[in-house]
N, CA, C and O atoms as CSV, one atom per row, in Angstrom:
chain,resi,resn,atom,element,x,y,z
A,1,UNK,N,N,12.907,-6.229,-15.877
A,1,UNK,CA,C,13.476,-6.519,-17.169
A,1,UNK,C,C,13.346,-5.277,-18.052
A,1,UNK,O,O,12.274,-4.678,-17.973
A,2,UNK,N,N,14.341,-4.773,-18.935
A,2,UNK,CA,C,14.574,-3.709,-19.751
A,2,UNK,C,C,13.439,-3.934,-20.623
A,2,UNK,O,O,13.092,-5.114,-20.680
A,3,UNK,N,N,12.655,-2.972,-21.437
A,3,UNK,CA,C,12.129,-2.980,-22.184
A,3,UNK,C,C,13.151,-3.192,-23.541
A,3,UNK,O,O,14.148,-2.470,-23.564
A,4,UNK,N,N,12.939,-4.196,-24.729
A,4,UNK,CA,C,13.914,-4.079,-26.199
A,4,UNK,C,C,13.174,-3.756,-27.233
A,4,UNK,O,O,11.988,-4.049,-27.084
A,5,UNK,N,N,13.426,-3.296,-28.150
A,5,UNK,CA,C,12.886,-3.412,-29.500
A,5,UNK,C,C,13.799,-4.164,-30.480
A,5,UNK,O,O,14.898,-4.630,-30.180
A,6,UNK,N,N,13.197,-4.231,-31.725
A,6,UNK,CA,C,14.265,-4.884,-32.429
A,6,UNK,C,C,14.660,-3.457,-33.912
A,6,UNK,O,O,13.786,-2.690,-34.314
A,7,UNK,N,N,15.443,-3.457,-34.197
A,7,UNK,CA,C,15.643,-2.687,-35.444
A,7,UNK,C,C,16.448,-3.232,-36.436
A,7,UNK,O,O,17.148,-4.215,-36.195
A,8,UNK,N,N,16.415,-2.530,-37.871
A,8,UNK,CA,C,16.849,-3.201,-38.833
A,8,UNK,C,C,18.446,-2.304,-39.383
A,8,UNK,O,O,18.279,-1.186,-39.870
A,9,UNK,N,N,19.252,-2.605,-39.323
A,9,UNK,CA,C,20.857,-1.975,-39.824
A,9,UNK,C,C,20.445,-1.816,-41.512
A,9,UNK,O,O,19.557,-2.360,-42.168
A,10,UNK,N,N,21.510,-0.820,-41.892
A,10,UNK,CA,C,21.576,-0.681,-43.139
A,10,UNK,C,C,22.047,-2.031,-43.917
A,10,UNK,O,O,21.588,-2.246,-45.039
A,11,UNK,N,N,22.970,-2.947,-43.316
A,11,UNK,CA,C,23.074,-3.953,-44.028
A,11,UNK,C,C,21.875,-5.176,-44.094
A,11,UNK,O,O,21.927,-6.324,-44.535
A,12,UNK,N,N,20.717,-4.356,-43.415
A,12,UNK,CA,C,19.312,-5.589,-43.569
A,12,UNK,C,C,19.660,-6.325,-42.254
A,12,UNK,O,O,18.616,-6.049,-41.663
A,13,UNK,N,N,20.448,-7.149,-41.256
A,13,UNK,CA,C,20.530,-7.289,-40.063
A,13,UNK,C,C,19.772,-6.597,-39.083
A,13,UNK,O,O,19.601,-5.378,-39.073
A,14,UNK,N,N,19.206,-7.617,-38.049
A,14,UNK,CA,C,18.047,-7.193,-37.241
A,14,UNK,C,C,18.935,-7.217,-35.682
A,14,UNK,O,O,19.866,-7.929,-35.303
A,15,UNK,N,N,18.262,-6.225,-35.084
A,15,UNK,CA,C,19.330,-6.141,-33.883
A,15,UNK,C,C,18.429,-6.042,-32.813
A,15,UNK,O,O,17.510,-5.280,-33.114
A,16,UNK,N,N,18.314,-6.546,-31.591
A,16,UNK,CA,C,17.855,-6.365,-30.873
A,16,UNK,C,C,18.327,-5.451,-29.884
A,16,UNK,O,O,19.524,-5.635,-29.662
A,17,UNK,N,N,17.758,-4.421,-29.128
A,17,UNK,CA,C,18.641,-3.402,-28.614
A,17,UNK,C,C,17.753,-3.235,-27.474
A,17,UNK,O,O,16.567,-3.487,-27.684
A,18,UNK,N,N,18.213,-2.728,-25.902
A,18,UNK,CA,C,17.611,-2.083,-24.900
A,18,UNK,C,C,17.195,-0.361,-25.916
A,18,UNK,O,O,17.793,0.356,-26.718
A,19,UNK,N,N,15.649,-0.383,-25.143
A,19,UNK,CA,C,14.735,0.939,-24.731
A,19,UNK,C,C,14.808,1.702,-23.747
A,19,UNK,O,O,14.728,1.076,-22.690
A,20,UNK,N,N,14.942,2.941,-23.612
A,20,UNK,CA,C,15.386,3.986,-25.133
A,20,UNK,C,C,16.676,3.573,-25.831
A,20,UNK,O,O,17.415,2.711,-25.354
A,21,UNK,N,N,16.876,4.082,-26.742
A,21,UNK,CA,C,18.054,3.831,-27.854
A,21,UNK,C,C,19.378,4.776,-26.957
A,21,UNK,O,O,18.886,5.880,-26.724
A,22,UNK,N,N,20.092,4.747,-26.683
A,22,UNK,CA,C,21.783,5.336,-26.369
A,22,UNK,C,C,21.606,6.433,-27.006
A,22,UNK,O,O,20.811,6.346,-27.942
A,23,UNK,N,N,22.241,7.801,-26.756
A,23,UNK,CA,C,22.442,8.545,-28.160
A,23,UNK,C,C,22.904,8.316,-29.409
A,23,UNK,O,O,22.230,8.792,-30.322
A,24,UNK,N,N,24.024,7.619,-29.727
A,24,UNK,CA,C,24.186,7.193,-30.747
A,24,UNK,C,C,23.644,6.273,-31.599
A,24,UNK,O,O,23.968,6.484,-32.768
A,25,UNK,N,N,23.000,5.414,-31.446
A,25,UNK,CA,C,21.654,4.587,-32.062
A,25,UNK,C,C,20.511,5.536,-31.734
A,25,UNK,O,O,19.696,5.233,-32.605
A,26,UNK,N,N,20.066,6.310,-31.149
A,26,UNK,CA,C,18.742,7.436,-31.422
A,26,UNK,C,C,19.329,8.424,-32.746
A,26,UNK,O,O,18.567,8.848,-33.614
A,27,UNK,N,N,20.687,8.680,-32.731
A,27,UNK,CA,C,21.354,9.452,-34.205
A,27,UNK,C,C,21.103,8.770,-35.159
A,27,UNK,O,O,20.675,9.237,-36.214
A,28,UNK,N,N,21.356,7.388,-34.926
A,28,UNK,CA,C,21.260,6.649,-36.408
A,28,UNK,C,C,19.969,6.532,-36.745
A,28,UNK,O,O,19.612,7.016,-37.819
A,29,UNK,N,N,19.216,6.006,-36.072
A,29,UNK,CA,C,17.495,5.788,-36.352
A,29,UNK,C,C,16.845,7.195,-36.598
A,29,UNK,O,O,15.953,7.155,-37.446
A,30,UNK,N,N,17.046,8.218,-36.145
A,30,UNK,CA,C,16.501,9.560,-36.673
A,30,UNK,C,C,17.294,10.340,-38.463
A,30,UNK,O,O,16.839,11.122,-39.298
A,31,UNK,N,N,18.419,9.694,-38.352
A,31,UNK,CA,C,19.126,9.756,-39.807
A,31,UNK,C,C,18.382,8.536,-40.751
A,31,UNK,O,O,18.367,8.605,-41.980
A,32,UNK,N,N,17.702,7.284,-39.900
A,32,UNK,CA,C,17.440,6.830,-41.205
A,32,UNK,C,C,18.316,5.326,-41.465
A,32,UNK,O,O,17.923,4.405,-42.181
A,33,UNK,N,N,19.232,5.352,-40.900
A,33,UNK,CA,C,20.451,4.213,-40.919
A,33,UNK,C,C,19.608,2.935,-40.128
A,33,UNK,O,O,19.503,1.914,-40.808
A,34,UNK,N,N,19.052,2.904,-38.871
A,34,UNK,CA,C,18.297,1.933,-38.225
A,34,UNK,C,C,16.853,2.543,-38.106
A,34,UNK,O,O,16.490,3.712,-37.981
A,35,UNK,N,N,16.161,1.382,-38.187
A,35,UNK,CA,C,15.012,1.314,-38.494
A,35,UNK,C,C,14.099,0.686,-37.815
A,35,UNK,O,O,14.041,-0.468,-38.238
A,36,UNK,N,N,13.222,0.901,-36.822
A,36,UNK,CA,C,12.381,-0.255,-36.008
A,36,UNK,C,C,11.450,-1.158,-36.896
A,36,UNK,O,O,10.688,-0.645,-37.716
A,37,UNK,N,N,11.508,-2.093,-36.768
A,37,UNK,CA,C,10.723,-3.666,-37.288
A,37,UNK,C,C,10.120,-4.201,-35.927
A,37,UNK,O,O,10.484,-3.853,-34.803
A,38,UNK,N,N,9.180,-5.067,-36.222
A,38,UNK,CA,C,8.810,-6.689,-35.187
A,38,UNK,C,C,10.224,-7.499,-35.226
A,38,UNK,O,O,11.220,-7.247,-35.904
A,39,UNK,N,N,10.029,-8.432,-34.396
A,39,UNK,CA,C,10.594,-9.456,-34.322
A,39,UNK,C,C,11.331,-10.059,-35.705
A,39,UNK,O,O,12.443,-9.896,-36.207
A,40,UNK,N,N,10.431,-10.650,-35.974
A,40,UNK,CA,C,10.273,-11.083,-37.657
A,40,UNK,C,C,10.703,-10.148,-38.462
A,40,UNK,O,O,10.936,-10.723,-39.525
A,41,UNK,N,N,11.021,-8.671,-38.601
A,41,UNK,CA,C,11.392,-8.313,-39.407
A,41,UNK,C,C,10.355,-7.223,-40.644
A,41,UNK,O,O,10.738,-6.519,-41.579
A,42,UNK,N,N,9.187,-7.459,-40.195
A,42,UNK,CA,C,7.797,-6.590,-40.721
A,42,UNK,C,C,8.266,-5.577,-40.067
A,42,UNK,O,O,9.332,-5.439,-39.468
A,43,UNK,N,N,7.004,-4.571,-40.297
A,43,UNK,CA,C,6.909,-2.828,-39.763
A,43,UNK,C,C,6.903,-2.745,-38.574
A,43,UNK,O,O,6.485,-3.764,-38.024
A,44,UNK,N,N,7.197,-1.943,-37.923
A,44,UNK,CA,C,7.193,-1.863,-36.502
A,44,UNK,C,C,5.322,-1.119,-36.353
A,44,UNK,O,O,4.636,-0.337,-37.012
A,45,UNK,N,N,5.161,-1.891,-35.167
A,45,UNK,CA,C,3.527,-0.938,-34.797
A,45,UNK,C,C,3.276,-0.858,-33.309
A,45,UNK,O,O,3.597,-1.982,-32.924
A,46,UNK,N,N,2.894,-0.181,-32.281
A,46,UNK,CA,C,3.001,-0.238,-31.193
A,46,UNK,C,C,2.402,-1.278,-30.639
A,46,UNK,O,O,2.933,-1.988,-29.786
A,47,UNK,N,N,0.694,-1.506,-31.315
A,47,UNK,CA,C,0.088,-2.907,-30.973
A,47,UNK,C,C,-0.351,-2.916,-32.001
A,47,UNK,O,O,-0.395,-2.090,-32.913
A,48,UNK,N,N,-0.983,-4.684,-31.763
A,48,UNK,CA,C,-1.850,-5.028,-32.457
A,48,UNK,C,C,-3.116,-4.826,-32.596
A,48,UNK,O,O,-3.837,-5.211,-33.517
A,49,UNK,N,N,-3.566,-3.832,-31.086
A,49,UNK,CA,C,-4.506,-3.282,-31.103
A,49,UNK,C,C,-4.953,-1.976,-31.690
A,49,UNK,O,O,-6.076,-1.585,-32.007
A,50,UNK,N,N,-4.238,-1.631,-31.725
A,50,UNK,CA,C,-4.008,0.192,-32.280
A,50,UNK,C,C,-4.464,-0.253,-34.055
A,50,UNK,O,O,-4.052,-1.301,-34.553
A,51,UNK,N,N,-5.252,0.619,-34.740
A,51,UNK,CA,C,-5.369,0.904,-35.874
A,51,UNK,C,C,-4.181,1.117,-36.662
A,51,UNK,O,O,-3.720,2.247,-36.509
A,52,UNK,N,N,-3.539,0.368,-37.468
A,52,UNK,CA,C,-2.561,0.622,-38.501
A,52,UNK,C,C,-2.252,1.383,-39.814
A,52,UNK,O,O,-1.311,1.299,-40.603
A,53,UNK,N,N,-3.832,2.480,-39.766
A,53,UNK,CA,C,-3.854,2.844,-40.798
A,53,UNK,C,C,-3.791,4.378,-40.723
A,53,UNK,O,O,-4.631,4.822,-39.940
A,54,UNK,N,N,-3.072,5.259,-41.286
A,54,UNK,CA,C,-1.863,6.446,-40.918
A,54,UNK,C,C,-3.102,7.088,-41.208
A,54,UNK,O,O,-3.977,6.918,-42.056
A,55,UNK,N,N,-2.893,8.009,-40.100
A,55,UNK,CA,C,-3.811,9.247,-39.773
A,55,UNK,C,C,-4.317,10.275,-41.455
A,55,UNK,O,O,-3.505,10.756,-42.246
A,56,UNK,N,N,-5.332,10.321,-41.528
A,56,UNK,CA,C,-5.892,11.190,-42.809
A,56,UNK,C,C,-5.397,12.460,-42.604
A,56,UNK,O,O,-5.699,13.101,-41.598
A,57,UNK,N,N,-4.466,13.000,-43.698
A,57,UNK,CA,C,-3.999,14.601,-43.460
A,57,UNK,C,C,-4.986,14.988,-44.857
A,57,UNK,O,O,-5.335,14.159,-45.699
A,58,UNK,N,N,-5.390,16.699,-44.869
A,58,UNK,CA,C,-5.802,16.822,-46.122
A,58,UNK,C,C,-5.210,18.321,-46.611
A,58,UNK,O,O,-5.680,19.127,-47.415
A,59,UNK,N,N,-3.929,18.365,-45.759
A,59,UNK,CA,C,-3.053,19.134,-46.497
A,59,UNK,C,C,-1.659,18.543,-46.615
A,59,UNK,O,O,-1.067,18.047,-45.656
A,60,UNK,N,N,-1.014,18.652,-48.240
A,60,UNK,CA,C,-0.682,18.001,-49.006
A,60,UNK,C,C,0.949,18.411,-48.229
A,60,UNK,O,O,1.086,19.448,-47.579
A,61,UNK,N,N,1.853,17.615,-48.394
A,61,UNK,CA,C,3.512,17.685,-47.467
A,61,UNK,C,C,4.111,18.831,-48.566
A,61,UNK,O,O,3.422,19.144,-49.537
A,62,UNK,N,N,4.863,19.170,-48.438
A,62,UNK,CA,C,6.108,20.710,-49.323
A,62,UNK,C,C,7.021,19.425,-49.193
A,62,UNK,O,O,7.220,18.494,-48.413
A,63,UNK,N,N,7.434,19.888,-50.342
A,63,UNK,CA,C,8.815,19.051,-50.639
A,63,UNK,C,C,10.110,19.448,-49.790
A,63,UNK,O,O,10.845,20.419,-49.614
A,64,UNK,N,N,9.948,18.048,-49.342
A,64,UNK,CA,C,11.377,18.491,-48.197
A,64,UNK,C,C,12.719,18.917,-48.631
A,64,UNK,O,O,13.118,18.479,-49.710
A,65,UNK,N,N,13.526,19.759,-47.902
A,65,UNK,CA,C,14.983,19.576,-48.489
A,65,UNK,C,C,15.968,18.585,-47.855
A,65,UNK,O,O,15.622,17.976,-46.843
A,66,UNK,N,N,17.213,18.388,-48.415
A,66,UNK,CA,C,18.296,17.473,-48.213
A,66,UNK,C,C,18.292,17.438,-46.683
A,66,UNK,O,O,18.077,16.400,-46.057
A,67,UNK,N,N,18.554,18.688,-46.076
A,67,UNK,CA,C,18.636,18.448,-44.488
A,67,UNK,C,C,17.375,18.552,-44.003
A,67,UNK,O,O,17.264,19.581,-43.336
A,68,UNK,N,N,16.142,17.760,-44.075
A,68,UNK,CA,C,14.960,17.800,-43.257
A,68,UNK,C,C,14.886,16.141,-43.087
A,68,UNK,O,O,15.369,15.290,-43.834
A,69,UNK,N,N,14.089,15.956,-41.807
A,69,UNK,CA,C,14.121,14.821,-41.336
A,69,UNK,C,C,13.270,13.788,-42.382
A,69,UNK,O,O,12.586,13.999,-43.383
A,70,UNK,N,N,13.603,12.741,-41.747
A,70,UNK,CA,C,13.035,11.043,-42.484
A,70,UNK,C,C,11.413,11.416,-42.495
A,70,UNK,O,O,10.761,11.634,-43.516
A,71,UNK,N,N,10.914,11.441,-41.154
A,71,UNK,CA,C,9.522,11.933,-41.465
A,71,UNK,C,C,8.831,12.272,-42.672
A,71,UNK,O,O,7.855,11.919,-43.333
A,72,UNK,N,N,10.006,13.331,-42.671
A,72,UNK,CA,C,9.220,14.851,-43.865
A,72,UNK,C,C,9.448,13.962,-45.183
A,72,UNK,O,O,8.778,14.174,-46.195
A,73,UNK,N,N,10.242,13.145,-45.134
A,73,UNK,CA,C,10.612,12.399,-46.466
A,73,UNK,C,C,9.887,11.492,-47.026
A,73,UNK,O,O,9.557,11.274,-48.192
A,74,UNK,N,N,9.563,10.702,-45.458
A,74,UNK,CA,C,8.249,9.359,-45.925
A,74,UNK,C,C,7.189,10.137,-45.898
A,74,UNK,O,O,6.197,9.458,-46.163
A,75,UNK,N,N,6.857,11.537,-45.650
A,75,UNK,CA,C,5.251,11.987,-45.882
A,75,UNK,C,C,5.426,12.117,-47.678
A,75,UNK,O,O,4.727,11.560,-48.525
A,76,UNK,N,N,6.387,12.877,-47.853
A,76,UNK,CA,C,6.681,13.420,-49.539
A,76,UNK,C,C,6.504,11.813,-50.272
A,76,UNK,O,O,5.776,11.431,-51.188
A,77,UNK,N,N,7.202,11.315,-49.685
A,77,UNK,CA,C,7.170,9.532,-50.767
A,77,UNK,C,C,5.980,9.198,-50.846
A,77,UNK,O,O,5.310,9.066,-51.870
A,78,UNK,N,N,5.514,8.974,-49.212
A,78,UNK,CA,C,3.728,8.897,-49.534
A,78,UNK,C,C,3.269,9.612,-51.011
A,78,UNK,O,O,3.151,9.271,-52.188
A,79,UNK,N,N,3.080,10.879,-50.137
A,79,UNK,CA,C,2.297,11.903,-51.397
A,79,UNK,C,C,2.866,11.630,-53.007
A,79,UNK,O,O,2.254,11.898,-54.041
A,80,UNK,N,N,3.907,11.158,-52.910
A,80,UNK,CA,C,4.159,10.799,-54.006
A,80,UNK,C,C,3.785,9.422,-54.622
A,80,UNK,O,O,4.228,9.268,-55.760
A,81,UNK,N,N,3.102,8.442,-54.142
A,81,UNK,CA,C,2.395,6.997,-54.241
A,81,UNK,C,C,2.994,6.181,-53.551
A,81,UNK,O,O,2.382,5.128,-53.369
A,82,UNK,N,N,4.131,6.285,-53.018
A,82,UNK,CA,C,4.721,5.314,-51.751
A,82,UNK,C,C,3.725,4.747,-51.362
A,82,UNK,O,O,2.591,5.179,-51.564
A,83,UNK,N,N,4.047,3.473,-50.616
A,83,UNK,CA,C,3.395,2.707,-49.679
A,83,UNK,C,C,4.165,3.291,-48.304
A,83,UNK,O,O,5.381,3.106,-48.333
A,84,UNK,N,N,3.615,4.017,-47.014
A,84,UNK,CA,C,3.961,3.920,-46.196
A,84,UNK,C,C,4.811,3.243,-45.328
A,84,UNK,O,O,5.457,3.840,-44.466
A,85,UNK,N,N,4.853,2.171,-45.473
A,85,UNK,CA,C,5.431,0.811,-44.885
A,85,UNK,C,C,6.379,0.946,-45.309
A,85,UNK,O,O,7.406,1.061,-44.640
A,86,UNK,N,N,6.324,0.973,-46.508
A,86,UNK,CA,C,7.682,0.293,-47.203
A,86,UNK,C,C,8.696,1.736,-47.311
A,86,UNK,O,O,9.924,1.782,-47.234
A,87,UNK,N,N,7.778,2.802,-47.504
A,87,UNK,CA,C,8.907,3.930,-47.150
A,87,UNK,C,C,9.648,4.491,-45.659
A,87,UNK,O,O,10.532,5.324,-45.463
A,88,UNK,N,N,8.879,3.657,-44.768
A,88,UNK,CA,C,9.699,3.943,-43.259
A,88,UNK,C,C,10.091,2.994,-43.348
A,88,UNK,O,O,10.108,2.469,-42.235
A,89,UNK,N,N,10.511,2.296,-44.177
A,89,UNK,CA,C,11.808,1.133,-43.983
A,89,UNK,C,C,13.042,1.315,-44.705
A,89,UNK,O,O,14.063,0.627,-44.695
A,90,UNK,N,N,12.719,2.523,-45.425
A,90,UNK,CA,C,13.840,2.422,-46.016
A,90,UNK,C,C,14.410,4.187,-45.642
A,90,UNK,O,O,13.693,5.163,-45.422
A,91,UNK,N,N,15.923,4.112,-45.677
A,91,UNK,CA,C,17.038,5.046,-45.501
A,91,UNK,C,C,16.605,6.170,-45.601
A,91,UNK,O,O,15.756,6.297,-46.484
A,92,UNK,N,N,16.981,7.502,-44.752
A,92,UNK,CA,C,16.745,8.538,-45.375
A,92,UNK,C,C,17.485,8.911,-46.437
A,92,UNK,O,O,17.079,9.819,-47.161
A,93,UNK,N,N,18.894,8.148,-46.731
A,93,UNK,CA,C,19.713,8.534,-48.186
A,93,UNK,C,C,19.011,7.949,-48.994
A,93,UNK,O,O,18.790,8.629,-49.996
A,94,UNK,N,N,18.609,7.077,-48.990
A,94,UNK,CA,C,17.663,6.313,-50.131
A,94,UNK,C,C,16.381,6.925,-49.977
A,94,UNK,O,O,15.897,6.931,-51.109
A,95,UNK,N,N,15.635,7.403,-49.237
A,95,UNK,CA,C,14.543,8.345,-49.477
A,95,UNK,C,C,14.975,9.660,-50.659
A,95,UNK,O,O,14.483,9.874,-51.767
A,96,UNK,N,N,15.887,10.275,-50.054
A,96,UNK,CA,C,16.298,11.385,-50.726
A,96,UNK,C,C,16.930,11.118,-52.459
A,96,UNK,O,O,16.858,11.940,-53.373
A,97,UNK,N,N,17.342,10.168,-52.505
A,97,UNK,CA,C,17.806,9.455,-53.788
A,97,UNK,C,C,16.632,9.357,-54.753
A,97,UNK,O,O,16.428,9.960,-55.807
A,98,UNK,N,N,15.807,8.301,-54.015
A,98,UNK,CA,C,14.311,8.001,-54.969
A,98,UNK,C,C,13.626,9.276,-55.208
A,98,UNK,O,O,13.152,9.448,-56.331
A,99,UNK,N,N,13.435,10.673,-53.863
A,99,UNK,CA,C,12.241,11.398,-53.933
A,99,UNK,C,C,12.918,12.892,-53.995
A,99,UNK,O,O,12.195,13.868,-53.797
A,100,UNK,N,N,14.217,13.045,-54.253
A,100,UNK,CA,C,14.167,14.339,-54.459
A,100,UNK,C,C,13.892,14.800,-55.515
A,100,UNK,O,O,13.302,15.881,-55.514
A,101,UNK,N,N,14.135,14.316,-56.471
A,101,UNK,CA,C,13.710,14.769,-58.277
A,101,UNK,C,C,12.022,15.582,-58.247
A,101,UNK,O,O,11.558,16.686,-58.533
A,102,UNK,N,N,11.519,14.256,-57.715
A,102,UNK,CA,C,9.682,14.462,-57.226
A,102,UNK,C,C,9.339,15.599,-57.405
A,102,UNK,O,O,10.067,16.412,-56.834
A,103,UNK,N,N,8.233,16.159,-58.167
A,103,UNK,CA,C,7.437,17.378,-57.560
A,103,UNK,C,C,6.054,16.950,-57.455
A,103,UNK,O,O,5.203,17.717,-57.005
């Protein structure tokens, strides 16, 4: 049996999809457009065993530019008081919307 995950579409719709992603759904989810969730629709986490709580950095992210990845965007939102969670759920256009002003 294929391994699936589930991910979330820009219109909030949850999709269940075969693992790995196609190229074109690995484009969209690295742009930011789909998004991995649980089942239900919470954060995605590998287990329930694994610690959920994001690795301690104690050097501070550079403000990303327009063309740098989602990553670099939810570290900046973090650093900027984001909740983690809630910023890898949301868009990299909507990252860049809320956090480019930011310093």
């Amino acid at each position: 049996m294929a391994e699936t995950g589930f991910f979330r579409g820009e219109g909030g719709h949850i999709w269940e999809m075969d693992l790995p992603l196609g190229e074109a759904h690995a484009k969209r989810e690295k742009e930011g457009a789909l998004v991995r969730v649980n089942e239900d629709g919470s954060p995605f986490t590998e287990s329930a065993e694994e610690p959920t709580e994001p690795a301690v950095t104690h050097e501070s992210p550079k403000k990303p530019n327009k063309a740098s990845s989602k990553a670099e965007w939810v570290d900046w939102a973090v650093h900027q008081g984001a909740d983690r969670d809630e910023a890898e759920s949301l868009t990299l256009a909507v990252l860049i919307e809320r956090y480019h002003g930011a310093e």
